[in-house]
N, C-alpha and C positions, 0 to 999 in steps of 0.2 A: 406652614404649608399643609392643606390637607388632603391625606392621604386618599388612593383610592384604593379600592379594595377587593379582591380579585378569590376563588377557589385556587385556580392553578395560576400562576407565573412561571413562565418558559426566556431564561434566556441566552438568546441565539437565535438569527433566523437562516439556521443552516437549513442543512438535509432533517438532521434529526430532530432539531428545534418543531420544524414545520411538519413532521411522521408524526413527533408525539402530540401536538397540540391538536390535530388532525384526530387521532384515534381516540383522544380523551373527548372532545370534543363530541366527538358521534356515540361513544358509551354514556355520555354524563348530559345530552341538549339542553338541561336544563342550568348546569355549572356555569360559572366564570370564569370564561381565561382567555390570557394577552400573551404574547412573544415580544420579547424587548431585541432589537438588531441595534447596536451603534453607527453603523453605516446606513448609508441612503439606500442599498441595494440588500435584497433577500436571495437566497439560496445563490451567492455567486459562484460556489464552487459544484453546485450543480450544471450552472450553466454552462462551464467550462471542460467539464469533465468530459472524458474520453474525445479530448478532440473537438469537442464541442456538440456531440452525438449522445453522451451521458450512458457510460458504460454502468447501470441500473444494478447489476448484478452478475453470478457467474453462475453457468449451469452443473453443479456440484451438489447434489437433492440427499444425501448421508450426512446426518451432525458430523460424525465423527471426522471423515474425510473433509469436511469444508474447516473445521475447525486447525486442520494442519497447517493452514495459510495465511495463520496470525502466529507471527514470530514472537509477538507480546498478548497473552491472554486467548492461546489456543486454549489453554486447561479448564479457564473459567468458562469460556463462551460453548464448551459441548452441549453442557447442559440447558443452555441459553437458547439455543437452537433446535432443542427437542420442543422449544414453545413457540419460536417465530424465526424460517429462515426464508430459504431460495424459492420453494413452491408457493410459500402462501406471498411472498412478496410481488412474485408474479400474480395471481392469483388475484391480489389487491388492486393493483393497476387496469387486471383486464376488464374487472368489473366496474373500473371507471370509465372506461373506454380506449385507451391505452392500449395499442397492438404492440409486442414484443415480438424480438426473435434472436435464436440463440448463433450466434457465427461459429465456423467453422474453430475457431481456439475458445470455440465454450463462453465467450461473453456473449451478456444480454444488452438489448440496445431495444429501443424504439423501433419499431418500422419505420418510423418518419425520416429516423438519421437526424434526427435536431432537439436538442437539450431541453428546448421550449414548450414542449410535447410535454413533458415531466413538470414543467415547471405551472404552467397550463393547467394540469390537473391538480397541483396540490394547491395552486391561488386558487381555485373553482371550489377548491372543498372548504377551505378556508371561510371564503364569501359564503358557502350554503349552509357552512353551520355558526356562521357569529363570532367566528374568532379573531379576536382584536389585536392587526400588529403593527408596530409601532417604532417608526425605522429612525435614524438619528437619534438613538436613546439608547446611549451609552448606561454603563451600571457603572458608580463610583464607590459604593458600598451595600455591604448583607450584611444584615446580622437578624440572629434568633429574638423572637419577643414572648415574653412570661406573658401571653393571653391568655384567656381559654377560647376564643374564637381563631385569632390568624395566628401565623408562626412565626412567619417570617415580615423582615420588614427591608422591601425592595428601593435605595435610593438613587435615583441617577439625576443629570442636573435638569431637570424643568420638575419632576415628579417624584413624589415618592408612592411605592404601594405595600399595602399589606396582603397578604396571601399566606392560603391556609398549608397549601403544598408548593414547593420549590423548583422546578427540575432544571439546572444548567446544562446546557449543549452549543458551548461557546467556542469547541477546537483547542488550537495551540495559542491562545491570547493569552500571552504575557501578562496582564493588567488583570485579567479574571484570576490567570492561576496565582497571584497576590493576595487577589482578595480570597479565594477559597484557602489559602494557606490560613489566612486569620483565621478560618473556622475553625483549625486546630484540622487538617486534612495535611496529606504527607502529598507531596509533587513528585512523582519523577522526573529529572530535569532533562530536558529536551534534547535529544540527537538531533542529525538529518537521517530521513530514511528514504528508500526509492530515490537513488541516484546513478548515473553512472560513472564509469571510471574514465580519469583523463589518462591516458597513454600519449605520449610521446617516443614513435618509434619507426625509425628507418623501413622496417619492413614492412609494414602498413600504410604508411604514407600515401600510397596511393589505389588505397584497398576501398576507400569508405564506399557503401551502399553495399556490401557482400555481406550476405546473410548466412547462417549456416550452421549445424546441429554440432554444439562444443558440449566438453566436462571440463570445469573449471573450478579449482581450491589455491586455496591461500597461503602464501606462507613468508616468513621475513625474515632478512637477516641482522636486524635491528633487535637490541633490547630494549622494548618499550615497558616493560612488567606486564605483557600478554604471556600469558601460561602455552605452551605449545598444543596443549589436548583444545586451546580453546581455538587455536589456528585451523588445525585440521579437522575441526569439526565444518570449518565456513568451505563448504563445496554444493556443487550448484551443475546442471544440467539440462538443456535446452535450446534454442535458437538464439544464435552469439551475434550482432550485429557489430557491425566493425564501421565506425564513424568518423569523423576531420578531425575528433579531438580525441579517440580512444574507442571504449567497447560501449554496446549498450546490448538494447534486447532484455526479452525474457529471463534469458538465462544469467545477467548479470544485476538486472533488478530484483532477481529472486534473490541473489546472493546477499546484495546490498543492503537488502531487508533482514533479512536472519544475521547478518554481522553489522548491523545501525552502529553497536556501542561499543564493540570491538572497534572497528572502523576507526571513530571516533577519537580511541584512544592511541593506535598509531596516526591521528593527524591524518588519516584517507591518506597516506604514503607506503604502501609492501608491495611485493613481490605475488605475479601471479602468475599460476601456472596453466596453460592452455591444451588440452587435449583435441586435437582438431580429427580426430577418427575416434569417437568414443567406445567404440566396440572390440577397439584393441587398446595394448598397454607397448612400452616401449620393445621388452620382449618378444611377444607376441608376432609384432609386425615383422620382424628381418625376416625368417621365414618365406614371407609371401613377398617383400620386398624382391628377395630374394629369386623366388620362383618368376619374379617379374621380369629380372635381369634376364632370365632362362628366354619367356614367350616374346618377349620386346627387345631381342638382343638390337635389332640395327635400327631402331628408333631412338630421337634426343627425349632425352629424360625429362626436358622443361617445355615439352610441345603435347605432353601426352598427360594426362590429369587422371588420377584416381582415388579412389576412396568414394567416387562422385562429387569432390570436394571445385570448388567454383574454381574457373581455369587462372583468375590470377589470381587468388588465393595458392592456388599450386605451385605455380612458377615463383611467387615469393617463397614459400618455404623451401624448394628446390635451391633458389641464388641462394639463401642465406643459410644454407646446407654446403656451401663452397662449391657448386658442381656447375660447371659453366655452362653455358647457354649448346653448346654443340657439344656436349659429350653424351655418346651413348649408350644405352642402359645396358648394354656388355662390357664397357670400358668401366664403368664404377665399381672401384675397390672397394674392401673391408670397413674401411674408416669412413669414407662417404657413405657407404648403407648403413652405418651405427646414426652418422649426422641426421639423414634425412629421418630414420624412426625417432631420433628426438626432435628434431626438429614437427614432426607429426603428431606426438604424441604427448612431448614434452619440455612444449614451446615458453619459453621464461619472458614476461615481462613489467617493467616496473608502473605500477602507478604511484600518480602524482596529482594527486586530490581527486576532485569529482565534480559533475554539473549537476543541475537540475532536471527530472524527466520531465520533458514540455510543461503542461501544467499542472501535472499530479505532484502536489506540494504533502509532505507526507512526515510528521513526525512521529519519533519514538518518544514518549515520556508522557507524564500527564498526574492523573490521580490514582494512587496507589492500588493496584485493585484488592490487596488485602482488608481494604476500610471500606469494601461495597460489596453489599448481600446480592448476589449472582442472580435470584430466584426472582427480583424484583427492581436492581439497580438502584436501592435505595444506598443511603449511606450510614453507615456500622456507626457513627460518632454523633449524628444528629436526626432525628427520625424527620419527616415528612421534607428530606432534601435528597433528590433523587442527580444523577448524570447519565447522559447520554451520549453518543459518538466519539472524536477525540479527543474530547476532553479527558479523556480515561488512558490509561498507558497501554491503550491496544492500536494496533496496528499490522498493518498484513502489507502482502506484498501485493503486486498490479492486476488488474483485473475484474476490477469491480467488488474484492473482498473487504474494501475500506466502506463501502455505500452498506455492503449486507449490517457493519457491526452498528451502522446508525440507524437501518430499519430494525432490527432488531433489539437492541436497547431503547431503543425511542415508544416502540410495539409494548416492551414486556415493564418499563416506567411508565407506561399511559392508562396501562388495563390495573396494574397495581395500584397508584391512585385513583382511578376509577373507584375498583372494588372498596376501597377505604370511604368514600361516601355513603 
Protein backbone atom coordinates (compact mmCIF):
# COMPACT_ATOMS: atom_id res chain seq x y z
CA UNK A 1 0.00 0.00 0.00
CA UNK A 2 1.47 3.30 -0.82
CA UNK A 3 1.80 5.54 1.48
CA UNK A 4 0.80 9.29 1.28
CA UNK A 5 2.66 11.67 2.73
CA UNK A 6 1.67 14.66 4.67
CA UNK A 7 3.98 17.69 6.92
CA UNK A 8 1.27 17.65 9.74
CA UNK A 9 -1.25 14.69 10.46
CA UNK A 10 -4.15 15.86 12.92
CA UNK A 11 -6.22 13.19 14.35
CA UNK A 12 -9.50 14.05 15.42
CA UNK A 13 -11.95 16.14 13.84
CA UNK A 14 -12.94 17.73 16.92
CA UNK A 15 -12.85 21.37 18.18
CA UNK A 16 -9.16 21.13 18.69
CA UNK A 17 -8.38 18.86 15.79
CA UNK A 18 -10.00 21.62 13.38
CA UNK A 19 -8.17 25.02 15.69
CA UNK A 20 -5.07 23.44 15.24
CA UNK A 21 -5.10 22.26 11.54
CA UNK A 22 -6.61 25.74 10.91
CA UNK A 23 -3.84 27.92 12.71
CA UNK A 24 -0.96 25.69 11.19
CA UNK A 25 -2.38 25.93 8.16
CA UNK A 26 -2.56 29.74 7.87
CA UNK A 27 1.23 30.04 9.49
CA UNK A 28 2.75 27.38 7.17
CA UNK A 29 0.26 27.86 3.34
CA UNK A 30 2.62 26.24 1.84
CA UNK A 31 2.81 22.73 4.33
CA UNK A 32 0.73 19.58 4.04
CA UNK A 33 -1.83 18.52 6.25
CA UNK A 34 -4.88 16.31 6.67
CA UNK A 35 -7.25 15.56 9.76
CA UNK A 36 -8.27 12.00 10.10
CA UNK A 37 -12.22 11.66 11.91
CA UNK A 38 -13.32 7.99 12.12
CA UNK A 39 -16.87 9.15 11.94
CA UNK A 40 -18.88 10.52 9.10
CA UNK A 41 -19.41 13.67 11.18
CA UNK A 42 -16.75 16.62 12.26
CA UNK A 43 -16.75 18.73 15.07
CA UNK A 44 -20.00 16.90 16.74
CA UNK A 45 -19.47 17.99 19.88
CA UNK A 46 -19.40 21.48 18.78
CA UNK A 47 -22.42 21.11 17.31
CA UNK A 48 -24.12 20.08 20.31
CA UNK A 49 -22.62 22.11 22.72
CA UNK A 50 -24.41 24.50 25.07
CA UNK A 51 -27.67 23.40 24.05
CA UNK A 52 -26.91 23.51 20.63
CA UNK A 53 -25.91 27.43 20.79
CA UNK A 54 -21.96 26.47 21.34
CA UNK A 55 -20.95 27.89 24.57
CA UNK A 56 -17.32 29.15 22.68
CA UNK A 57 -15.93 30.23 25.77
CA UNK A 58 -16.18 32.15 29.34
CA UNK A 59 -15.67 35.73 29.82
CA UNK A 60 -12.61 35.31 32.56
CA UNK A 61 -9.53 37.61 30.65
CA UNK A 62 -6.72 36.73 33.85
CA UNK A 63 -4.49 33.35 33.23
CA UNK A 64 -4.40 32.97 36.70
CA UNK A 65 -8.21 33.13 37.63
CA UNK A 66 -9.39 31.04 34.44
CA UNK A 67 -6.96 28.63 35.22
CA UNK A 68 -8.97 27.83 38.68
CA UNK A 69 -11.73 26.06 36.67
CA UNK A 70 -9.75 23.04 35.61
CA UNK A 71 -9.91 20.69 38.52
CA UNK A 72 -7.17 18.60 36.31
CA UNK A 73 -4.25 20.72 34.86
CA UNK A 74 -5.17 24.17 36.48
CA UNK A 75 -1.11 24.20 37.30
CA UNK A 76 -0.10 23.41 33.90
CA UNK A 77 -2.42 25.52 31.81
CA UNK A 78 -1.48 29.23 33.73
CA UNK A 79 1.19 29.37 31.70
CA UNK A 80 -0.46 28.06 28.60
CA UNK A 81 -2.68 30.86 28.76
CA UNK A 82 -0.19 33.73 29.13
CA UNK A 83 0.04 32.51 25.16
CA UNK A 84 -3.57 31.86 23.90
CA UNK A 85 -6.73 32.42 25.99
CA UNK A 86 -10.38 34.10 26.22
CA UNK A 87 -9.50 37.53 24.40
CA UNK A 88 -7.51 36.31 21.66
CA UNK A 89 -10.00 33.54 21.09
CA UNK A 90 -12.70 36.00 20.72
CA UNK A 91 -10.56 38.07 18.90
CA UNK A 92 -10.10 35.21 16.34
CA UNK A 93 -13.73 34.58 15.67
CA UNK A 94 -14.45 38.20 15.11
CA UNK A 95 -12.04 38.64 12.56
CA UNK A 96 -13.72 35.85 10.78
CA UNK A 97 -16.85 37.30 11.05
CA UNK A 98 -18.33 35.73 13.84
CA UNK A 99 -20.33 38.22 16.30
CA UNK A 100 -20.08 37.07 20.07
CA UNK A 101 -21.59 38.03 23.27
CA UNK A 102 -21.04 37.57 26.61
CA UNK A 103 -24.45 36.51 28.83
CA UNK A 104 -25.29 37.61 32.03
CA UNK A 105 -23.22 34.14 33.85
CA UNK A 106 -20.19 35.21 31.82
CA UNK A 107 -20.51 32.67 28.87
CA UNK A 108 -19.80 33.49 25.28
CA UNK A 109 -22.11 32.39 22.68
CA UNK A 110 -22.70 33.47 19.07
CA UNK A 111 -25.15 36.20 18.32
CA UNK A 112 -26.79 33.73 16.13
CA UNK A 113 -27.67 31.29 19.25
CA UNK A 114 -26.82 28.33 16.59
CA UNK A 115 -23.66 26.02 16.85
CA UNK A 116 -23.50 26.14 13.00
CA UNK A 117 -22.28 29.65 13.12
CA UNK A 118 -18.95 28.27 14.62
CA UNK A 119 -19.06 25.32 12.71
CA UNK A 120 -19.45 27.58 9.35
CA UNK A 121 -16.34 29.39 10.06
CA UNK A 122 -14.01 26.83 10.85
CA UNK A 123 -15.32 24.55 7.39
CA UNK A 124 -14.70 28.13 5.57
CA UNK A 125 -11.21 28.30 6.86
CA UNK A 126 -10.55 24.83 6.18
CA UNK A 127 -11.74 25.03 2.35
CA UNK A 128 -9.63 28.62 2.13
CA UNK A 129 -6.59 27.25 3.21
CA UNK A 130 -6.41 23.43 1.66
CA UNK A 131 -6.85 21.48 4.44
CA UNK A 132 -7.56 17.94 3.64
CA UNK A 133 -10.24 16.11 5.93
CA UNK A 134 -10.97 12.92 5.90
CA UNK A 135 -14.02 11.46 7.58
CA UNK A 136 -14.75 7.48 8.03
CA UNK A 137 -11.05 7.08 8.64
CA UNK A 138 -10.63 5.62 11.65
CA UNK A 139 -6.67 5.12 12.89
CA UNK A 140 -5.80 1.46 13.66
CA UNK A 141 -2.27 2.12 14.44
CA UNK A 142 1.09 4.84 14.96
CA UNK A 143 4.18 4.09 15.30
CA UNK A 144 7.60 6.21 14.94
CA UNK A 145 9.87 5.66 11.64
CA UNK A 146 13.79 5.85 11.71
CA UNK A 147 13.55 8.44 8.43
CA UNK A 148 15.28 11.25 8.05
CA UNK A 149 12.35 12.85 6.15
CA UNK A 150 8.66 11.66 7.99
CA UNK A 151 8.38 10.55 11.62
CA UNK A 152 5.62 9.15 11.84
CA UNK A 153 3.82 6.43 10.18
CA UNK A 154 -0.18 6.95 10.12
CA UNK A 155 -2.31 3.58 9.44
CA UNK A 156 -5.93 3.28 9.28
CA UNK A 157 -7.91 0.85 7.13
CA UNK A 158 -8.16 2.24 3.37
CA UNK A 159 -4.63 4.32 3.83
CA UNK A 160 -1.64 4.56 5.37
CA UNK A 161 0.50 8.14 5.76
CA UNK A 162 3.58 9.41 6.64
CA UNK A 163 4.09 12.54 8.38
CA UNK A 164 6.70 14.74 9.49
CA UNK A 165 4.66 16.07 12.71
CA UNK A 166 1.85 14.17 14.76
CA UNK A 167 -0.73 16.03 16.67
CA UNK A 168 -3.71 13.67 18.31
CA UNK A 169 -6.87 15.50 19.48
CA UNK A 170 -9.12 12.38 19.56
CA UNK A 171 -11.01 13.05 23.26
CA UNK A 172 -11.91 10.12 25.49
CA UNK A 173 -11.49 7.30 22.61
CA UNK A 174 -10.83 4.25 24.24
CA UNK A 175 -9.29 2.65 20.93
CA UNK A 176 -6.69 5.85 20.55
CA UNK A 177 -5.99 5.84 24.27
CA UNK A 178 -4.61 2.06 23.37
CA UNK A 179 -2.88 2.85 20.81
CA UNK A 180 -1.08 6.04 22.39
CA UNK A 181 -0.31 3.64 25.46
CA UNK A 182 1.77 1.49 22.85
CA UNK A 183 3.85 4.62 22.51
CA UNK A 184 5.06 3.90 25.85
CA UNK A 185 2.62 7.23 27.15
CA UNK A 186 0.95 6.80 30.81
CA UNK A 187 -3.37 7.08 30.56
CA UNK A 188 -5.02 8.35 33.32
CA UNK A 189 -7.88 6.08 33.43
CA UNK A 190 -11.07 7.72 32.85
CA UNK A 191 -13.77 9.05 35.47
CA UNK A 192 -17.23 10.59 34.75
CA UNK A 193 -17.03 14.32 35.28
CA UNK A 194 -19.87 17.05 34.96
CA UNK A 195 -22.72 15.17 36.31
CA UNK A 196 -25.42 15.52 38.54
CA UNK A 197 -26.53 13.83 41.75
CA UNK A 198 -29.55 11.34 41.87
CA UNK A 199 -31.51 12.22 45.23
CA UNK A 200 -34.23 10.26 46.02
CA UNK A 201 -36.03 12.20 48.63
CA UNK A 202 -39.55 12.82 50.35
CA UNK A 203 -38.94 16.34 50.70
CA UNK A 204 -38.19 17.39 47.21
CA UNK A 205 -40.51 15.29 45.51
CA UNK A 206 -42.19 17.93 44.43
CA UNK A 207 -39.74 20.77 44.39
CA UNK A 208 -38.17 20.13 40.83
CA UNK A 209 -37.78 23.54 38.65
CA UNK A 210 -36.72 25.65 42.20
CA UNK A 211 -33.62 27.13 41.62
CA UNK A 212 -31.77 28.93 44.37
CA UNK A 213 -28.26 30.26 45.88
CA UNK A 214 -26.98 26.86 48.24
CA UNK A 215 -23.26 25.88 50.10
CA UNK A 216 -22.91 22.45 49.48
CA UNK A 217 -19.94 19.84 50.90
CA UNK A 218 -19.62 16.21 51.25
CA UNK A 219 -19.35 13.86 53.63
CA UNK A 220 -20.08 9.99 54.34
CA UNK A 221 -20.72 7.64 56.72
CA UNK A 222 -19.14 4.74 54.62
CA UNK A 223 -15.73 3.42 54.73
CA UNK A 224 -14.75 3.49 51.34
CA UNK A 225 -10.66 4.16 51.96
CA UNK A 226 -11.45 8.11 51.23
CA UNK A 227 -9.29 10.00 53.71
CA UNK A 228 -11.72 12.57 55.47
CA UNK A 229 -9.28 15.82 54.61
CA UNK A 230 -10.30 14.49 51.05
CA UNK A 231 -14.12 14.66 51.92
CA UNK A 232 -14.19 18.06 53.24
CA UNK A 233 -12.15 19.46 50.77
CA UNK A 234 -15.27 18.74 47.96
CA UNK A 235 -17.55 21.93 48.84
CA UNK A 236 -19.17 23.99 46.20
CA UNK A 237 -21.23 27.20 46.08
CA UNK A 238 -23.84 28.63 43.74
CA UNK A 239 -27.20 28.23 42.18
CA UNK A 240 -28.63 24.75 43.45
CA UNK A 241 -31.20 23.37 40.89
CA UNK A 242 -33.54 20.91 42.39
CA UNK A 243 -34.71 18.35 39.66
CA UNK A 244 -37.26 14.85 39.20
CA UNK A 245 -34.22 12.85 39.89
CA UNK A 246 -32.07 14.95 42.39
CA UNK A 247 -29.78 18.26 42.31
CA UNK A 248 -28.29 19.90 39.37
CA UNK A 249 -27.02 23.54 38.58
CA UNK A 250 -23.98 25.19 38.74
CA UNK A 251 -23.31 24.60 42.04
CA UNK A 252 -23.34 20.91 41.88
CA UNK A 253 -21.64 20.48 38.53
CA UNK A 254 -18.85 22.53 39.99
CA UNK A 255 -18.71 20.12 42.61
CA UNK A 256 -18.97 17.11 40.48
CA UNK A 257 -15.98 18.17 38.71
CA UNK A 258 -13.37 18.79 41.53
CA UNK A 259 -14.61 15.41 43.14
CA UNK A 260 -14.68 13.16 39.36
CA UNK A 261 -12.35 10.61 41.18
CA UNK A 262 -13.33 10.90 44.64
CA UNK A 263 -16.81 10.43 43.54
CA UNK A 264 -15.70 7.63 41.62
CA UNK A 265 -14.40 5.75 44.39
CA UNK A 266 -17.45 5.81 46.74
CA UNK A 267 -19.53 4.52 43.65
CA UNK A 268 -21.38 8.27 43.32
CA UNK A 269 -23.21 7.06 46.75
CA UNK A 270 -22.54 9.77 50.06
CA UNK A 271 -24.06 12.00 52.07
CA UNK A 272 -24.61 15.64 51.27
CA UNK A 273 -25.03 18.37 53.13
CA UNK A 274 -27.11 21.37 52.00
CA UNK A 275 -27.01 24.80 53.22
CA UNK A 276 -30.08 26.60 51.85
CA UNK A 277 -29.11 30.25 53.59
CA UNK A 278 -25.53 30.41 52.78
CA UNK A 279 -24.90 33.51 54.73
CA UNK A 280 -25.61 32.07 57.92
CA UNK A 281 -24.32 28.66 59.64
CA UNK A 282 -26.68 26.69 61.94
CA UNK A 283 -25.72 28.82 64.99
CA UNK A 284 -25.95 31.95 63.67
CA UNK A 285 -29.51 31.61 62.50
CA UNK A 286 -31.62 30.95 65.89
CA UNK A 287 -30.93 34.34 66.73
CA UNK A 288 -32.95 35.93 64.10
CA UNK A 289 -35.21 32.88 63.92
CA UNK A 290 -35.77 33.90 66.93
CA UNK A 291 -36.34 37.48 66.69
CA UNK A 292 -38.83 36.37 63.95
CA UNK A 293 -40.97 34.53 66.50
CA UNK A 294 -40.81 38.10 68.15
CA UNK A 295 -42.11 40.34 64.67
CA UNK A 296 -44.51 37.45 63.20
CA UNK A 297 -45.79 36.37 66.49
CA UNK A 298 -49.59 35.57 64.94
CA UNK A 299 -48.61 34.47 61.58
CA UNK A 300 -48.43 30.34 60.39
CA UNK A 301 -44.86 29.63 60.07
CA UNK A 302 -45.48 27.71 56.70
CA UNK A 303 -47.33 30.67 54.73
CA UNK A 304 -44.64 33.21 55.33
CA UNK A 305 -41.13 32.53 53.51
CA UNK A 306 -37.71 33.86 54.30
CA UNK A 307 -34.39 34.00 53.63
CA UNK A 308 -36.10 35.09 50.15
CA UNK A 309 -35.82 31.49 49.74
CA UNK A 310 -38.72 30.14 47.05
CA UNK A 311 -42.09 29.63 48.72
CA UNK A 312 -42.23 25.88 48.58
CA UNK A 313 -38.84 25.34 48.96
CA UNK A 314 -39.93 26.88 52.41
CA UNK A 315 -42.85 25.12 53.33
CA UNK A 316 -40.85 21.97 52.73
CA UNK A 317 -38.07 22.69 55.02
CA UNK A 318 -40.80 23.99 57.50
CA UNK A 319 -43.10 20.25 57.19
CA UNK A 320 -39.81 18.45 57.56
CA UNK A 321 -38.77 20.54 60.55
CA UNK A 322 -41.99 18.78 62.38
CA UNK A 323 -43.94 22.19 62.59
CA UNK A 324 -47.55 21.77 61.19
CA UNK A 325 -49.08 23.53 58.81
CA UNK A 326 -51.27 26.10 61.36
CA UNK A 327 -48.76 26.60 63.96
CA UNK A 328 -47.70 29.94 64.76
CA UNK A 329 -44.48 31.58 64.77
CA UNK A 330 -45.28 32.51 68.71
CA UNK A 331 -46.36 28.92 69.37
CA UNK A 332 -42.76 27.27 68.16
CA UNK A 333 -40.75 26.00 70.87
CA UNK A 334 -36.94 25.55 71.68
CA UNK A 335 -36.64 22.23 69.74
CA UNK A 336 -38.50 23.34 66.62
CA UNK A 337 -36.30 26.44 66.20
CA UNK A 338 -33.11 24.29 66.68
CA UNK A 339 -35.02 21.93 63.69
CA UNK A 340 -35.84 24.46 61.37
CA UNK A 341 -32.04 26.15 61.61
CA UNK A 342 -30.88 22.69 60.52
CA UNK A 343 -33.08 21.96 58.66
CA UNK A 344 -31.93 25.73 56.82
CA UNK A 345 -28.76 25.34 57.12
CA UNK A 346 -27.99 21.93 57.58
CA UNK A 347 -30.05 19.91 55.35
CA UNK A 348 -28.63 15.98 54.95
CA UNK A 349 -29.20 14.23 52.04
CA UNK A 350 -28.21 10.84 50.38
CA UNK A 351 -27.12 10.44 46.99
CA UNK A 352 -27.39 7.54 44.99
CA UNK A 353 -25.40 7.72 41.78
CA UNK A 354 -25.64 10.36 39.03
CA UNK A 355 -26.88 11.41 35.50
CA UNK A 356 -25.55 12.84 32.72
CA UNK A 357 -25.51 17.07 32.13
CA UNK A 358 -27.79 17.13 28.85
CA UNK A 359 -25.02 16.97 26.36
CA UNK A 360 -21.91 18.08 28.04
CA UNK A 361 -20.21 14.72 28.03
CA UNK A 362 -16.97 15.33 30.12
CA UNK A 363 -14.19 12.98 31.29
CA UNK A 364 -11.49 13.09 33.81
CA UNK A 365 -8.40 11.07 32.67
CA UNK A 366 -6.42 10.94 29.70
CA UNK A 367 -2.50 11.52 29.05
CA UNK A 368 -0.51 12.15 31.73
CA UNK A 369 0.35 15.70 31.80
CA UNK A 370 3.78 14.91 33.47
CA UNK A 371 4.99 13.52 29.77
CA UNK A 372 3.84 16.94 27.90
CA UNK A 373 6.06 20.09 27.62
CA UNK A 374 3.47 22.86 28.63
CA UNK A 375 5.35 25.58 26.57
CA UNK A 376 4.51 23.71 23.24
CA UNK A 377 2.05 20.51 23.94
CA UNK A 378 4.55 18.47 22.57
CA UNK A 379 5.30 15.08 24.09
CA UNK A 380 8.44 14.53 26.89
CA UNK A 381 8.84 10.74 25.28
CA UNK A 382 8.58 11.11 21.53
CA UNK A 383 9.47 14.59 19.78
CA UNK A 384 7.42 15.72 16.81
CA UNK A 385 4.04 14.15 18.55
CA UNK A 386 2.07 16.75 19.91
CA UNK A 387 -1.96 16.44 21.87
CA UNK A 388 -4.53 18.63 22.11
CA UNK A 389 -7.96 19.03 24.05
CA UNK A 390 -9.27 15.82 25.97
CA UNK A 391 -7.23 13.78 25.02
CA UNK A 392 -5.03 15.14 27.86
CA UNK A 393 -6.14 14.57 31.58
CA UNK A 394 -7.56 18.15 31.78
CA UNK A 395 -10.82 18.93 32.38
CA UNK A 396 -12.77 21.75 34.00
CA UNK A 397 -16.07 22.40 35.03
CA UNK A 398 -19.30 24.03 32.89
CA UNK A 399 -19.17 26.85 31.13
CA UNK A 400 -17.38 26.89 28.15
CA UNK A 401 -13.75 26.15 30.08
CA UNK A 402 -13.52 22.63 28.40
CA UNK A 403 -13.67 24.61 24.62
CA UNK A 404 -10.94 27.24 26.04
CA UNK A 405 -8.28 24.13 26.94
CA UNK A 406 -8.88 22.88 23.02
CA UNK A 407 -8.44 26.60 21.60
CA UNK A 408 -5.65 26.76 23.49
CA UNK A 409 -3.67 23.70 23.09
CA UNK A 410 -4.71 23.40 19.60
CA UNK A 411 -3.23 27.45 19.10
CA UNK A 412 -0.01 26.91 21.08
CA UNK A 413 0.61 22.85 19.19
CA UNK A 414 0.08 24.61 15.77
CA UNK A 415 2.49 27.71 16.15
CA UNK A 416 5.13 25.15 17.79
CA UNK A 417 5.07 23.15 14.77
CA UNK A 418 4.80 25.86 12.70
CA UNK A 419 7.87 27.38 14.03
CA UNK A 420 9.81 23.90 13.56
CA UNK A 421 9.58 24.42 9.78
Amino acid sequence: MKSIEKDLVIVGGGAAGFFAAINFAEQQPNATVCVLEKSKNVLSKVKISGGGRCNVAHAEFEPLALAKNYPRGHKELRGSFHQFMTGDMMAWLEERGVELKIESDQRIFPISDDSQTIIDCFQNEVNRLGVKVITNCGVNNIQPLQSSEYNWEIETSEQVFHSKKLLIATGSSPKMWKTIEKLNHTLVSPVPSLFTFNIQDEKIKDLAGISTEANIEVFTNSDRGVPKSELNALQSSGPLLITHWGFSGPCVLKLSAWGARTFYKLNHQFQLKVNWVPEHNQESIIPILNQLKLELSKKQVINHPQFDLPKRLWQALVSSSEIENQIIWADLNKMQIRKLAQSLTNDIFHVNGKSTFKEEFVTAGGVDLKEINFKTFESRIHPNLFFAGEVLNIDAITGGFNFQNAWTSAYISAKAISDDF
